[in-house]
C-alpha positions in Angstrom: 10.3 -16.7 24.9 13.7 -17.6 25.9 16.5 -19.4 24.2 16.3 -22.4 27.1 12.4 -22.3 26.7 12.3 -22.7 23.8 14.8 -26.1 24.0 13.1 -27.6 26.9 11.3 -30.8 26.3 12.2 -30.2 22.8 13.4 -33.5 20.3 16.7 -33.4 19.2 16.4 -32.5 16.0 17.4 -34.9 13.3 15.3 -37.1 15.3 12.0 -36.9 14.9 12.1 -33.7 13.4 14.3 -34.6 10.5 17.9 -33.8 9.3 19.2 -30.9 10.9 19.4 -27.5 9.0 22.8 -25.8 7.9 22.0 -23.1 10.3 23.2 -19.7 9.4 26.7 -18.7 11.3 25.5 -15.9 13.2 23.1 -17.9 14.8 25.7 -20.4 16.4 24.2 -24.0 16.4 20.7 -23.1 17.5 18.4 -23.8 14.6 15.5 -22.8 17.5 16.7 -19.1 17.2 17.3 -19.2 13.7 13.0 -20.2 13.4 12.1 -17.8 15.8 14.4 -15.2 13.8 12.8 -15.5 10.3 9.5 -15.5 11.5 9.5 -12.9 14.3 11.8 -10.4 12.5 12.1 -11.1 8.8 8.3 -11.8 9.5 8.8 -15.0 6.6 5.9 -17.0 6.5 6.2 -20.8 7.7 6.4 -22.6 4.2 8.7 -20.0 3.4 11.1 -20.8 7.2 10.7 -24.3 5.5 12.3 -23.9 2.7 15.2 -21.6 4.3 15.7 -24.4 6.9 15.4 -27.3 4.7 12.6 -28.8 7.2 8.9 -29.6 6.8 6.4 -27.2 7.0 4.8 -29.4 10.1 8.2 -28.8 12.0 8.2 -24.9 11.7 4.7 -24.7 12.5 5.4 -27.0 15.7 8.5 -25.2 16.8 6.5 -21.6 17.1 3.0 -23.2 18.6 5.2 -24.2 21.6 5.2 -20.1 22.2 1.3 -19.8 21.9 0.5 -23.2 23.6 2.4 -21.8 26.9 0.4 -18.7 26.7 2.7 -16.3 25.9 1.9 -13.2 23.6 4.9 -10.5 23.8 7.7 -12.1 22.5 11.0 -11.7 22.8 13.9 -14.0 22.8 17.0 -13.8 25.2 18.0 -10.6 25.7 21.3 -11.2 26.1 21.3 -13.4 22.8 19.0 -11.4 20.7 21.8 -7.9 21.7 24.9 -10.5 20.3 22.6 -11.6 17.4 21.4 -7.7 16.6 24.9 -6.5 17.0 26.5 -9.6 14.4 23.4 -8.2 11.7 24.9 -4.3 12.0 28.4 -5.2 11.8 27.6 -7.4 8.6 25.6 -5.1 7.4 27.6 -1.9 8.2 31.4 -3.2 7.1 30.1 -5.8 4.2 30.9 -8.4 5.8 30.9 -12.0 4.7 29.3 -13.1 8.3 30.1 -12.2 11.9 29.7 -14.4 15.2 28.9 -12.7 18.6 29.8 -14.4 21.7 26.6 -13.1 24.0 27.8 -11.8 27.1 28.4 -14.8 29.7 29.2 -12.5 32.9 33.1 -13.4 32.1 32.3 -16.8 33.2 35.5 -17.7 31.3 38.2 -16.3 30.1 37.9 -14.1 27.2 40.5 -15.6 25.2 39.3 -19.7 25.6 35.5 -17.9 24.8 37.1 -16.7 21.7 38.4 -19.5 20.8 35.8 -21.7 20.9 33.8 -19.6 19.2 36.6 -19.1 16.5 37.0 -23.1 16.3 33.4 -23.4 15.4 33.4 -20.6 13.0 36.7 -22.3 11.1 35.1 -25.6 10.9 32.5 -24.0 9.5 34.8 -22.4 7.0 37.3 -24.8 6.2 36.6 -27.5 2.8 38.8 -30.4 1.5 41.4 -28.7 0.1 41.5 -25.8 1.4 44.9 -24.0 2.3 45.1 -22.1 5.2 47.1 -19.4 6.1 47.8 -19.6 10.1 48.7 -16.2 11.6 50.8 -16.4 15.2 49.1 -15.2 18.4 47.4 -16.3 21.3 44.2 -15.8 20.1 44.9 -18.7 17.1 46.9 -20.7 19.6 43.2 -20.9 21.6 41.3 -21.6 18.1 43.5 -24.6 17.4 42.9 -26.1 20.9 39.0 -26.1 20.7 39.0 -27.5 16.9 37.4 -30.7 16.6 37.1 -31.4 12.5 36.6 -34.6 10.9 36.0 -35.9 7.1 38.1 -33.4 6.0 40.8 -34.3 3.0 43.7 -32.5 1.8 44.0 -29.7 4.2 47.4 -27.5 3.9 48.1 -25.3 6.6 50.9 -22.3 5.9 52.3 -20.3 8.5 52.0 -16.5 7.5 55.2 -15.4 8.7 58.6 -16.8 8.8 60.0 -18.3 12.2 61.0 -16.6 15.7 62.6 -17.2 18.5 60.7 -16.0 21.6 59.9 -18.1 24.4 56.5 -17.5 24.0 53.8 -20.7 23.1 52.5 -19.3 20.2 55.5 -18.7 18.0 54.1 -18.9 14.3 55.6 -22.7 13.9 53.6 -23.7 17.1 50.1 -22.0 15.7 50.4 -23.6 12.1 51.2 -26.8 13.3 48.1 -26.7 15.8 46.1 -25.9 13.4 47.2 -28.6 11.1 46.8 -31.2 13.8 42.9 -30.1 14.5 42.3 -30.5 10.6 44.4 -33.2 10.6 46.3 -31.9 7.1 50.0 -31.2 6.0 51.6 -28.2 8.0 53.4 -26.0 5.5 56.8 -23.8 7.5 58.7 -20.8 6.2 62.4 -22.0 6.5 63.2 -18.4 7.6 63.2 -15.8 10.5 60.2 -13.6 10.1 62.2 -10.4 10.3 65.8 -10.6 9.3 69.2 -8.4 9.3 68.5 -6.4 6.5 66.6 -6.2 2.8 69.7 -7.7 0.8 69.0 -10.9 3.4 65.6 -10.7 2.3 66.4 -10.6 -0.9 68.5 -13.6 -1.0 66.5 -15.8 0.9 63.1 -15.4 -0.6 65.2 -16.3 -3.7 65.8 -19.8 -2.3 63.9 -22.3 -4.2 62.4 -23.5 -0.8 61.6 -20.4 0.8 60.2 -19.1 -2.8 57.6 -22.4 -3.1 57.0 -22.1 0.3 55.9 -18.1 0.3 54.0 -19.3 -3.1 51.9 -21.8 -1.0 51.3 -18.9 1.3 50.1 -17.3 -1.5 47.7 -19.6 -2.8 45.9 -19.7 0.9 42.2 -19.7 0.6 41.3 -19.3 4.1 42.9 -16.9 6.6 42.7 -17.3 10.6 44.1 -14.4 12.2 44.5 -12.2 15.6 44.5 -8.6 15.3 46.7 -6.7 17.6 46.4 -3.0 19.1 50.0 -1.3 19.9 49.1 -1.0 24.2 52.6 -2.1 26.5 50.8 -5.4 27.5 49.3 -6.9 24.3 50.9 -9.7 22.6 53.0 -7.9 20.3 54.8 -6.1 22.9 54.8 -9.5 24.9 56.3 -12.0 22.2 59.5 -9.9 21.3 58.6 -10.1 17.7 59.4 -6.5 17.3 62.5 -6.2 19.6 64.3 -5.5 17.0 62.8 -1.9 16.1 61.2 0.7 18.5 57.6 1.2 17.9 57.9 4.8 18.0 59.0 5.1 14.4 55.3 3.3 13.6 53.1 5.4 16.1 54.6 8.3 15.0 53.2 7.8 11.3 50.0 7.0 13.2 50.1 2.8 13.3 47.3 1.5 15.2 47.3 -2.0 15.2 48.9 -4.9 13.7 47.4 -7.5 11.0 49.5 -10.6 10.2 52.6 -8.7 11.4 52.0 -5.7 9.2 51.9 -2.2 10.5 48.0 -0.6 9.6 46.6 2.8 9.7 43.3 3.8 11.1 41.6 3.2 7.7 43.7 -0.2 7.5 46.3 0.9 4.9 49.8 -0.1 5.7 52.3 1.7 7.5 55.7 2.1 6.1 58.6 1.9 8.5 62.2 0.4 9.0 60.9 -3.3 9.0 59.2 -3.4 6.0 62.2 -4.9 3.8 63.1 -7.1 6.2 60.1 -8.9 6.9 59.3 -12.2 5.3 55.3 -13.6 5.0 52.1 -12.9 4.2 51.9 -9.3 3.1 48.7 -7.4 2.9 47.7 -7.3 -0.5 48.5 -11.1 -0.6 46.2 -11.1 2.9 43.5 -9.4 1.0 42.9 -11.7 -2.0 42.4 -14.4 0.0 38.4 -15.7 0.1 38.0 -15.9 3.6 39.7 -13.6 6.2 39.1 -14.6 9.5 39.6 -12.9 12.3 39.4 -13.5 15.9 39.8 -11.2 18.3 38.1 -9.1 20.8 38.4 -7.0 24.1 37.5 -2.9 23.9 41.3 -2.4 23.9 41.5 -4.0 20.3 38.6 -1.8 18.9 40.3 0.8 17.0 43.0 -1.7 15.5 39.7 -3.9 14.5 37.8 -1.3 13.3 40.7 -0.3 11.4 41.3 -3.8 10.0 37.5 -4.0 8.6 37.9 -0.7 7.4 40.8 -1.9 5.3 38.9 -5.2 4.3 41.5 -7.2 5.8 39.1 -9.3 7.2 35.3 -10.3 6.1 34.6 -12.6 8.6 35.1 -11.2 12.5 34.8 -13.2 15.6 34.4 -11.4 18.7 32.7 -10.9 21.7 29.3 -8.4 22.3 30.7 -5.4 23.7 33.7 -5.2 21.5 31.1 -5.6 18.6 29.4 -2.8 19.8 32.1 -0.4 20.8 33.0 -0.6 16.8 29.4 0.1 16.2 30.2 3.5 18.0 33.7 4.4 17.2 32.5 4.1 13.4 29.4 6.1 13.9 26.6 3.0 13.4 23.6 2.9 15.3 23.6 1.4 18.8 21.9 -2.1 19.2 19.6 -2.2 22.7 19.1 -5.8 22.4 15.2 -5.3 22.6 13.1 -7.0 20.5 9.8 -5.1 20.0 7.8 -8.3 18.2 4.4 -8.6 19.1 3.4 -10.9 16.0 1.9 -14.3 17.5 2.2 -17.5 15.3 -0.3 -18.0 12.5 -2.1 -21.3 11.1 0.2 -23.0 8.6 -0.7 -21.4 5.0 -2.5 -23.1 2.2 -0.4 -24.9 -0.3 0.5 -22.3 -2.9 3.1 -21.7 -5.5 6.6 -22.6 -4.7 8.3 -19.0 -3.2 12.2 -20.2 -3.4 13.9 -21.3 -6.1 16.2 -24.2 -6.2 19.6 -23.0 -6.8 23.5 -24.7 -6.4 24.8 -22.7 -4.1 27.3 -22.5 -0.9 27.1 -19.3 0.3 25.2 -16.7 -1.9 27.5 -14.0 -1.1 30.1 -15.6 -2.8 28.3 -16.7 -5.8 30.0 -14.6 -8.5 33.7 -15.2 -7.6 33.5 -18.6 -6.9 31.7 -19.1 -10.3 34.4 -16.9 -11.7 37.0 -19.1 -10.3 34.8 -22.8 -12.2 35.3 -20.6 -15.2 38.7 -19.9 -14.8 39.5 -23.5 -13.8 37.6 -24.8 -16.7 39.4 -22.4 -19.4 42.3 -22.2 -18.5 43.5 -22.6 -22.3 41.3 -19.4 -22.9 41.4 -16.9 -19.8 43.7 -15.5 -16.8 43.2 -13.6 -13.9 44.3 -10.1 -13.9 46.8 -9.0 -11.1 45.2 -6.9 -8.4 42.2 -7.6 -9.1 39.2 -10.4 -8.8 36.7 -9.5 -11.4 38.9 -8.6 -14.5 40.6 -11.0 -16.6 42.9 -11.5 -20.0 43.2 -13.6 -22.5 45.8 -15.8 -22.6 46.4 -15.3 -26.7 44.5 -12.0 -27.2 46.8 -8.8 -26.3 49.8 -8.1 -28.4 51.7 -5.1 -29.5 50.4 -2.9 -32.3 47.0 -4.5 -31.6 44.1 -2.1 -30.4 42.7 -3.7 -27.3 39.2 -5.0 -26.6 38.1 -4.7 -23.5 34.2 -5.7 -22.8 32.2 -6.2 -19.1 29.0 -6.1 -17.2 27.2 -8.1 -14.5 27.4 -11.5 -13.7 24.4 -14.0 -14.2 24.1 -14.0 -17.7 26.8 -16.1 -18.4 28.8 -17.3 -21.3 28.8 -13.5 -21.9 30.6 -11.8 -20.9 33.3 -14.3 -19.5 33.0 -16.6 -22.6 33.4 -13.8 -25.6 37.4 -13.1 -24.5 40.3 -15.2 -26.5 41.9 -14.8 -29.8 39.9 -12.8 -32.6 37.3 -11.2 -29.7 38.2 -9.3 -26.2 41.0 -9.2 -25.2 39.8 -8.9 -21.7 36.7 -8.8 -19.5 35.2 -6.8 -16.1 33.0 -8.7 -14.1 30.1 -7.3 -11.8 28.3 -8.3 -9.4 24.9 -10.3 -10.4 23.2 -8.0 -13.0 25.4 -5.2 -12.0 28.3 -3.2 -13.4 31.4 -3.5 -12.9 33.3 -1.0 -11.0 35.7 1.3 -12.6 38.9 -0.5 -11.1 38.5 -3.7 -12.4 37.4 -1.8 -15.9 40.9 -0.2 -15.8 43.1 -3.3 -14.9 41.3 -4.6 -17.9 42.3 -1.7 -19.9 45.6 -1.9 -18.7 46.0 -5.8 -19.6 45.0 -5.3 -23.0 46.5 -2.3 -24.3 49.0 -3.2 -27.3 50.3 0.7 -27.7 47.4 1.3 -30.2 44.8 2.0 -28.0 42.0 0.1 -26.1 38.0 -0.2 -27.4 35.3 -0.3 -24.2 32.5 -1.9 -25.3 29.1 -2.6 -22.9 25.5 -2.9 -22.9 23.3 0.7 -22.4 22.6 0.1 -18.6 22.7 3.3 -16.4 25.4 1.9 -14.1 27.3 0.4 -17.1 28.0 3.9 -18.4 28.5 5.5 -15.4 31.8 3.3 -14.4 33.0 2.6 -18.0 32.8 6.2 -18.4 34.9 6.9 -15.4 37.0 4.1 -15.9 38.0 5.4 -19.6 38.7 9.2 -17.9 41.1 7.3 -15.8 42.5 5.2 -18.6 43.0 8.4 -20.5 44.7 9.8 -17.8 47.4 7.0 -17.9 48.0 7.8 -21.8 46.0 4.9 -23.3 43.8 6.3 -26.0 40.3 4.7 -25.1 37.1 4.8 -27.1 33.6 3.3 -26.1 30.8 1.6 -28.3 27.2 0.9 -26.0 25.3 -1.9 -27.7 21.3 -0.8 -28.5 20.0 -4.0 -30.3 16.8 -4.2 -28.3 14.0 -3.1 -30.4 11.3 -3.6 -28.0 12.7 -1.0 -25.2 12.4 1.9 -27.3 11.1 3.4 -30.5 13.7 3.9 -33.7 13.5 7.8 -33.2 15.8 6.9 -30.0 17.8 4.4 -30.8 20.5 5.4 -28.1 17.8 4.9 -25.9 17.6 1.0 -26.4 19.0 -1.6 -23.6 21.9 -3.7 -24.8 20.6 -7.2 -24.9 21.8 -10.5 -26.8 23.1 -9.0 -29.7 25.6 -7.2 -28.6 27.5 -10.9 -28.9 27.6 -10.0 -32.5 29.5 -6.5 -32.0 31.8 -8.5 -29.5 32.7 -10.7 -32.5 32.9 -7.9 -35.3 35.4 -5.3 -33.1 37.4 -7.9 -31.9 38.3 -9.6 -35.6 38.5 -5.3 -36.4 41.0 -5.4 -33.7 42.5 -8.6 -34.3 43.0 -7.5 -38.2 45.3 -5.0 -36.6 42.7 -2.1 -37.7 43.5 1.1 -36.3 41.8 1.8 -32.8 38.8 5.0 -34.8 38.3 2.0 -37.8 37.7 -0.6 -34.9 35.4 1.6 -33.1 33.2 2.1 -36.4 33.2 -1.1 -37.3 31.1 -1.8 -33.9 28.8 0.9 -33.7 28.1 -0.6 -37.8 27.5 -3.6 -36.3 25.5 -2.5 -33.3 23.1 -0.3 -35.6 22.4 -3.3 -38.0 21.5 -5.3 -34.6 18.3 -5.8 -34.0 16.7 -7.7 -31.0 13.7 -9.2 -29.0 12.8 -11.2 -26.1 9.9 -12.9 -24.8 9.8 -14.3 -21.1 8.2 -17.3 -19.4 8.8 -17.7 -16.0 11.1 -15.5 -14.2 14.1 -15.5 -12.9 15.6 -15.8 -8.9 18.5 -14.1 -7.6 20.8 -15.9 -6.0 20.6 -14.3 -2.7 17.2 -14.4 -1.9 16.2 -17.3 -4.5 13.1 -15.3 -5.0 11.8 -14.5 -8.7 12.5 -10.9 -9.5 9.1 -10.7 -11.3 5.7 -12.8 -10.9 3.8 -14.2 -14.3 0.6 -16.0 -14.9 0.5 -19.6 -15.8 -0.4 -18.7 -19.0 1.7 -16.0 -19.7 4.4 -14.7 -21.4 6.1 -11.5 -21.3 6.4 -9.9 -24.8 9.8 -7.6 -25.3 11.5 -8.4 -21.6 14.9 -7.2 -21.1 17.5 -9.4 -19.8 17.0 -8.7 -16.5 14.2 -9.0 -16.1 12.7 -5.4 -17.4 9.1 -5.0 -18.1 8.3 -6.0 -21.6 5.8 -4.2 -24.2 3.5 -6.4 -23.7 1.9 -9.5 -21.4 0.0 -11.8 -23.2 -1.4 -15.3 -23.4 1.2 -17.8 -24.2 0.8 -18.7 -28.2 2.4 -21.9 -30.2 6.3 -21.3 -30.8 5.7 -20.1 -34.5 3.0 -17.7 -33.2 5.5 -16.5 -30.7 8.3 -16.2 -32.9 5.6 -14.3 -35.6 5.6 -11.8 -32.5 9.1 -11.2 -32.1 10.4 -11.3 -36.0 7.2 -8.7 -37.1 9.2 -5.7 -35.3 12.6 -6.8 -36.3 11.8 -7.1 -39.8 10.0 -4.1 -40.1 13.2 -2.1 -38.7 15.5 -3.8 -40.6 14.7 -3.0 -44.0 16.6 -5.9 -45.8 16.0 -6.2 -49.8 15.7 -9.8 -51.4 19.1 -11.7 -51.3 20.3 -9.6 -48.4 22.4 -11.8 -45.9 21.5 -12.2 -42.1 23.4 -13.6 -39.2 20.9 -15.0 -37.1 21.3 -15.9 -33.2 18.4 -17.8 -31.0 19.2 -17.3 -27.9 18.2 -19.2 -24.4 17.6 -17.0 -21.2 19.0 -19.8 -19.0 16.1 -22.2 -18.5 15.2 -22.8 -22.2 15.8 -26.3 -23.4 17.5 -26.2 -26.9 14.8 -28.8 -28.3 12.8 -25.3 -28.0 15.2 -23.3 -29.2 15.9 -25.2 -32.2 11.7 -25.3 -32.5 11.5 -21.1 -32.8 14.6 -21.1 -34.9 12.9 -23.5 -37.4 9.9 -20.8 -37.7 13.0 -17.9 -37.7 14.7 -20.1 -40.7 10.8 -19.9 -42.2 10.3 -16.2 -42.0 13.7 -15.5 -43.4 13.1 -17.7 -46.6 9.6 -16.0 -47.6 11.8 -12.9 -47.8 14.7 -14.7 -50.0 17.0 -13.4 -47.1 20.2 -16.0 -46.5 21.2 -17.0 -43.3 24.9 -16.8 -43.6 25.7 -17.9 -39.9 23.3 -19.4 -37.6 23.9 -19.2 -33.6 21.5 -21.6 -31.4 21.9 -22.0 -27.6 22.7 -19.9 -24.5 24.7 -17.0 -25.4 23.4 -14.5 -23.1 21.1 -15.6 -20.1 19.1 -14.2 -17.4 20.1 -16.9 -14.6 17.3 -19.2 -14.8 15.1 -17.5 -16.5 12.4 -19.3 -19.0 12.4 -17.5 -22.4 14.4 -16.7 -25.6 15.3 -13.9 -27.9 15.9 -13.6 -31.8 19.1 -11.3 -33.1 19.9 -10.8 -36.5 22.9 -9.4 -37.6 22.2 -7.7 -41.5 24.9 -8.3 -43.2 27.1 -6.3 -46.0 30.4 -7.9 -47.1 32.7 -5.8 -44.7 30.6 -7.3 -41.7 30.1 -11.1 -43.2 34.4 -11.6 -43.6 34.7 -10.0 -39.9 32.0 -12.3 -38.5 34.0 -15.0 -39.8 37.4 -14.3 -38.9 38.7 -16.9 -36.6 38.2 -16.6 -33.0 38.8 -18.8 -30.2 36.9 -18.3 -27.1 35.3 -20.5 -24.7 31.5 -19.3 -26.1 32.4 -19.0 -29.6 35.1 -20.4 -31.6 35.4 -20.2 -35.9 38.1 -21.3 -37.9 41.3 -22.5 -36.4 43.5 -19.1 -37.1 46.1 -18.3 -34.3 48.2 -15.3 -33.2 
């Protein structure tokens, strides 16, 4: 079945067929290759291609008969298309990309460079958002991109050139590429009011220290899309070409093993930079800068180029690539990765639309799912602004703004994202001090642990406190060798409240769950008290053993990248004892009444817990994500009942989402038991943007 088949006699679609789909980048604009795709090769069934697509069932089901009603039975799409399509999935795959677009092989029809660009100028308007700010790296390869963009409806679009100015007579001088670009998105072009490579670093000095220059290189630093070439070091290529570098001989760069140039950087063959006689006279975009920039594009292709691309991806200079299929493969192969042979070995013919059945996707608010957790992170950020910064050098670590001072021991907490206020929410004054972020319902990685580390530390030591996951200890523990190693004294307290993932006798065994909110909030008033760092450190794991929780599950939850439930459920069933992933509970049973449910959960707790007649209880009822607090409020009434038969006080009562599992349908019950030392420290002030008691300052 080939690509032009396939569109003959077709409707165009938005017309009878509906709205057109958002189709998928590597698949260019051909929503008939993107159907063929899911159902051939990531064999999805037809109501499940409809809900990817956004189309009707009908419409799928149409679009593969076509196939069976002209007889055929081996299929295969283009080969030609399917070998640039194959090759775009391995290079994602293989260098982690964000997406990749393949120009199939046209027979060099046209030019290389205009393909390129045309294929670059869809990909950016693709890319590009109201205000966005751009960062527009000189070369020919840009120069075409800006002549094939077409964008409308856009607002607010800056567009900042990445280096200063030149003077070569050459058509794509950085002013002319930045001001292309500005034109096609029809937004505000940005210059920097200086040479791109100066006399010397005192020059530098002084003119980055104008106030003009300086907002301008800020600007440039607040760039949130990147459109670049990448050039290789051969006598003919554009770098040689443009006089950019006249002023230096590129033997001093080869010789420390250069091998391409990035945004007029010098890189390695692993993409680090390569230090040399220009570096302190340069003035732009520099490669750190480069790299914290959300989208990296990068246009560029011919098998010259591949070890300066390969070493650019290498470096994660760039997460989205543009280039052409053989260059694509010759990566592949200089880095080892299988080789695509554009065959497609699909036999499966079309089946009968399925029965109606349960829905398979889940509705989510997403752009693009691979982005999920930093762009989140960057709402909350936005949002608490009063509360949290980001952490230098890093995306998924932050600070708060009023939490780290000298003489304090620093609290430093973390885990995965998707269960959310923790543990974003839980850092201002009288909690942490700072936060790593992972990816959804993973750990963080040790850097991001150590930058946090690093941003709190007062001179009295830092406190690592995280839930008792296998990946969570693993890069906490290596991120407090290497915090140790700097000469910060470090200390680590894993929370165990969950009572229904293992017995007593192993305790240090449990999962850390919702409770573990409640050691958040005693070690940082411990810390914020100015307690030394060994006093702060006991005061949590006192907390954390007189923690005791359970959950209970309804419906599961969908991960954002495949919006499919990580676990299936009856309909009238609940999962007793679920962790906060989604971890297999104790036990499934029939769904009872709230205060049956609640009986269920507070039997366990209260036969661990112990607590004598007048004792004193903080108590949290916590939603998973998908719990309306009109039921939370119901099981905390039954909670409040319980506690009362027992002549046990609720001192402090928590009700709402404190710790979720994404969209997940359930609840847990925490309580705290209280002694006097814990009751003052659970209500010291804090300010955070989850929790907030009292009105106490720094």
């Amino acid at each position: 079945m080939s690509v032009a088949a396939l569109r003959k006699g077709r409707p165009a679609l938005g017309a009878a067929s509906g709205p057109s789909p958002d189709v998928p980048l590597r698949f260019g604009d051909d929503p008939f290759v993107w159907a063929c795709w899911l159902y051939y090769e990531d064999r999805l069934t037809q109501g499940e291609i409809a809900d990817v697509m956004g189309i009707s069932r009908a419409t799928v089901n149409s679009y593969l008969a076509e196939a069976r009603e002209r007889g055929i039975v081996n299929i295969s799409l283009d080969p030609k298309r399917l070998a640039a399509l194959s090759v775009a999935e391995e290079l994602k795959r293989h260098f982690g990309l964000h997406d990749c677009f393949i120009i199939p092989d046209d027979g060099a029809a046209r030019p290389a460079i205009e393909r390129l660009g045309a294929a670059g100028a869809q990909v950016l308007a693709r890319m590009v958002r109201s205000g966005d700010v751009v960062a527009a790296v000189w070369g020919r390869t840009v120069l075409s991109v800006a002549k094939h963009l077409r964008v409308s409806g856009l607002q607010d679009v800056t567009v900042v050139q990445a280096t200063g100015g030149m003077a070569a007579d050459v058509p794509y001088t950085p002013e002319r590429c930045a001001t292309a670009l500005a034109e096609a998105l029809h937004g505000r072009m940005v210059p920097i009011a200086a040479p791109a490579i100066v006399a010397d670093a005192a020059v530098r000095r002084l003119l980055i220290d104008e106030p003009l220059v300086k907002q301008q290189l800020t600007q440039l630093r607040q760039a949130s899309r990147a459109v670049l070439g990448v050039s290789s070091l051969r006598p003919e290529s554009t770098l040689h070409a443009s006089g950019f570098f006249d002023a230096v001989s590129l033997t001093n760069y080869l010789a420390r093993n250069a091998v391409g140039v990035v945004a007029g950087r010098f890189i390695d063959a692993q993409g680090r930079p390569v230090t040399g006689p220009l570096d302190e006279r340069m003035i732009g975009l520099e490669l750190p800068d480069l790299q914290s920039i959300d989208r990296r594009i990068a246009v560029a292709g011919g098998f010259d180029k591949v070890p300066a691309i390969l070493a650019a991806l290498r470096g994660r200079l760039v997460n989205v690539l543009v280039t052409d299929a053989a260059t694509g493969q010759g990566i592949l192969n200089a880095d080892g990765a299988a080789r695509i042979t554009g065959r497609s070995s699909v036999t499966r013919l079309p089946a009968e639309a399925p029965a109606a059945g349960p829905r398979l996707l889940a509705k989510k608010f997403l752009n693009d799912p691979d982005d999920v957790v930093d762009e989140m992170l960057d709402g909350a950020i936005a949002a608490h602004r009063t509360h949290l910064t980001a952490i230098k050098g890093t995306r998924r670590a932050f600070r708060a703004i009023k939490g780290p001072r000298t003489g304090k021991v620093g609290l430093v907490i973390g885990g995965g994202a998707g269960h959310e206020p923790c543990f974003l929410g839980y850092v201002g004054h009288g909690m942490a001090d700072a936060v790593a972020v992972g990816n959804v319902f993973s750990s963080p990685p040790p850097d991001p642990i150590v930058c946090a580390a690093h941003a709190a530390s007062g001179g009295a030591g830092v406190l690592l406190v995280h839930g008792n996951y296998a990946g969570d200890i693993m890069n906490f523990e290596m991120a407090a060798d290497r915090i140790a190693a700097d000469g910060i004294e470090v200390r680590t307290v894993v929370t165990t409240d969950d009572v229904a993932s293992s017995p007593i006798e192993d305790r240090q065994g449990r999962r850390g769950t919702a409770g573990n909110v409640f050691v958040f909030k005693i070690a940082g008033a411990a810390c914020d008290l100015g307690l030394p760092l060994e006093r702060c450190e006991a005061l949590a794991r006192k907390a954390n053993a007189r923690t005791f929780s359970v959950g209970v599950a309804l419906e599961p939850c969908a991960m954002p990248h495949t919006r499919r439930y990580n676990f299936t459920i009856g309909p009238d069933e609940m999962e007793m004892g679920v962790g906060i992933h989604g971890e297999p509970g104790i036990v499934r049973q029939s769904i009872g009444t709230a205060d049956q449910t609640v009986d269920a959960m507070m039997d366990p707790i209260l036969a661990e817990m112990v607590a004598a007649r007048g004792d004193r209880v903080a108590v949290l009822v916590n939603g998973f994500g998908a719990t309306p607090l009109m039921e939370l409020y119901l099981l905390f009434r039954r909670v409040s009942q319980r506690l009362t038969v027992k002549n046990i006080d609720v001192a402090a009562s928590l009700v709402g989402s404190y710790c979720t599992a994404l969209d997940m349908a359930g609840a847990s019950i925490s309580l705290l038991h209280l002694d006097d030392e814990l009751a003052g420290l659970l209500q010291h002030p804090c300010d955070t943007p989850a929790w907030r008691t009292g009105t106490g300052s720094p």
